[in-house]
N, C-alpha and C positions, 0 to 999 in steps of 0.2 A: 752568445753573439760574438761576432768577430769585433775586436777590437778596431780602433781609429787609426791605431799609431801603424798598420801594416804587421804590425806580429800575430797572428791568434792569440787570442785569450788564453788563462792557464787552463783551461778544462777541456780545449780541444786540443791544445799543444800535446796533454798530457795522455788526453784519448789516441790523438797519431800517432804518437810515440810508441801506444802499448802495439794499436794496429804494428807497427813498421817491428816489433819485436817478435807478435803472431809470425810475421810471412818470413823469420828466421828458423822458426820452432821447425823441426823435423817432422813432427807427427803436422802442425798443418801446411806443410810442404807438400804431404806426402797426400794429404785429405783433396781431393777437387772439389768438396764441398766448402769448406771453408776457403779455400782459394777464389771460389766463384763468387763466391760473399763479401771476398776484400777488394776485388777488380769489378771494373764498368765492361760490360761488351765491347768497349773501344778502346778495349786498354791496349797499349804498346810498352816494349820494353825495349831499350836498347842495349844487347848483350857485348859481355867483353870483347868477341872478335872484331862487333861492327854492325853486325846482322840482327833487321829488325823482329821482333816476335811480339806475333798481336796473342790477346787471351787464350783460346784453345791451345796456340806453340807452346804458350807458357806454361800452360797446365799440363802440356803431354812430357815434356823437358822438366818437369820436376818430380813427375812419377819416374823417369829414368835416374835423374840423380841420385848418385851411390849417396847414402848415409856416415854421416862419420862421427862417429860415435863418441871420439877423444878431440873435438874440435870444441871449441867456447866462442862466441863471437858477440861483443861486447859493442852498444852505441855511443858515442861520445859527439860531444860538439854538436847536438838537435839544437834547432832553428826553424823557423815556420816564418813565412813571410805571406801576408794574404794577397793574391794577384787579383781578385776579383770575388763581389758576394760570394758566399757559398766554391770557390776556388782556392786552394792554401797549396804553396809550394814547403816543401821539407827538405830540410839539405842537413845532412848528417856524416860523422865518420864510422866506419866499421872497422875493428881490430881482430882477427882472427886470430886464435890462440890454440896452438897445437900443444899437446903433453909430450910429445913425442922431443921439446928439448928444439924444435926449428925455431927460427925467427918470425914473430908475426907477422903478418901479412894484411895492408891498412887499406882499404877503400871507399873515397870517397860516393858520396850517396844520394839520388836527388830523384824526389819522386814528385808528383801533382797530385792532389786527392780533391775530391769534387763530393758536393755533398747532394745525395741523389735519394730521392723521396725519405726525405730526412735520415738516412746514413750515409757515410762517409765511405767511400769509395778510392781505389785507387786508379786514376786513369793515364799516367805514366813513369814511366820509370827506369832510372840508367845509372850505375854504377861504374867507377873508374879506376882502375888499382893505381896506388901511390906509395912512392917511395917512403919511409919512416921518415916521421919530423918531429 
């Protein structure tokens, strides 16, 4: 159960967390099976240019996404705020770490996951690149 205080409890905190690491993993980027598993039919994402993409955009745009094989992308700063029953907001940071010797690359993270015939779902989500702090 969701906690009182507005945070999630630690067992969903923990379950989001692992979901929001899944939809990093290459192999289930790459899977539309496991991606349809972690999105609602009415998911939206809002992409870096600006430009919105509901479920299907997103799933055909990540079959196209080049792989990068020497890339590490680490979460930091998870937080779960509960907006409503069954509604949890995640706001997280991402560090991307190249071997190749570049400067990480930090973006902040903020998705909505909804819990739908008892799993957890994601039904928005928008990332913002940020300067290092």
């Amino acid at each position: 159960m969701m906690a009182s205080s507005g945070k999630a409890d630690e067992l969903e905190e923990s379950l989001l967390h692992k979901f929001e690491e899944r939809l990093l993993q290459p192999d289930v980027r790459k899977s539309n099976k496991d991606v349809m598993d972690l999105l609602t039919d009415e998911f939206i994402e809002i992409v870096r240019s600006g430009r919105v993409f509901d479920k299907q955009q997103i799933i055909k745009s990540l079959q196209n996404e080049p792989i990068e094989p020497l890339t590490q992308k680490s979460i930091t700063e998870f937080k779960t705020i509960v907006l409503a029953t069954g509604v949890v907001l995640v706001t997280y940071r991402i560090v991307r770490h190249s071997r190749s010797g570049e400067q990480p690359v930090h973006s902040l993270r903020s998705s909505i996951w909804k819990l739908n015939n008892d799993r957890w779902k994601m039904i928005f989500h928008k990332g913002t690149l940020v300067k290092e702090s």
